[in-house]
Steps between C-alpha positions, in 0.01 A plus 500: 500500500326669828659742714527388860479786739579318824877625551356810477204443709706379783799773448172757569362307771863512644535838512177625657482271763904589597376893501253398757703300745416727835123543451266306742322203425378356134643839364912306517344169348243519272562627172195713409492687845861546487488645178156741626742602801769582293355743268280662805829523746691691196207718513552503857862627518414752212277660708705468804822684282258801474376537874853425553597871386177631670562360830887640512397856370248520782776351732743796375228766595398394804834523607595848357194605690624378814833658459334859327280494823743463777671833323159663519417505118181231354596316245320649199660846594836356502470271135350888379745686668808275323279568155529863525871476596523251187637259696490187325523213719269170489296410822722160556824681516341786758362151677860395517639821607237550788594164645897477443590833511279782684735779446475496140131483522450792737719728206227371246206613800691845493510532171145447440393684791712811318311446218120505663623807657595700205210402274 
């Protein structure tokens, strides 16, 4: 007795071409270029989870340096400044803090300014 694989065949076919239901064109309806799309747009958002983290971190510094600026201190004095303090404190949280609450961030200026000073 043979094994017919068309259940399976059309359970596969099923799948890829549901994945692709928004892309343009052939790539939603035929089978082979649906399945090509598929793997490449994975690809795609892998990538896109990396520059992801990129684009924010540069977001976060661009910002502290706006803040550390207006307070008279460049940004890669103030991120040294809050190392020789040990302050530990991730650039998305000083992001947050120079936007929402400006008080808070002038202290951490202060505190690294202190710190340039006595070094």
């Amino acid at each position: 007795m043979r094994v017919k694989r068309s259940q399976n065949a059309h359970k596969k076919k099923k799948m890829y071409l549901k994945a692709a239901k928004g892309y343009r064109g052939s790539l939603s309806r035929r089978y082979k270029l649906a399945k090509q799309q598929y793997y490449r747009s994975g690809q795609y958002s892998y990538i896109g989870r990396k520059e992801k983290k990129r684009n924010f971190r540069k977001l976060w510094i661009t910002r502290i340096n706006a803040a550390s600026r207006a307070q008279g201190l460049k940004y890669n004095e103030f991120i040294h400044g809050l190392k020789l303090a040990n302050v530990n404190i991730n650039r998305k949280m000083l992001s947050e803090l120079a936007i929402n609450d400006p008080e808070t961030f002038s202290t951490y200026v202060n505190i690294a300014k202190q710190s340039l000073a006595t070094k």
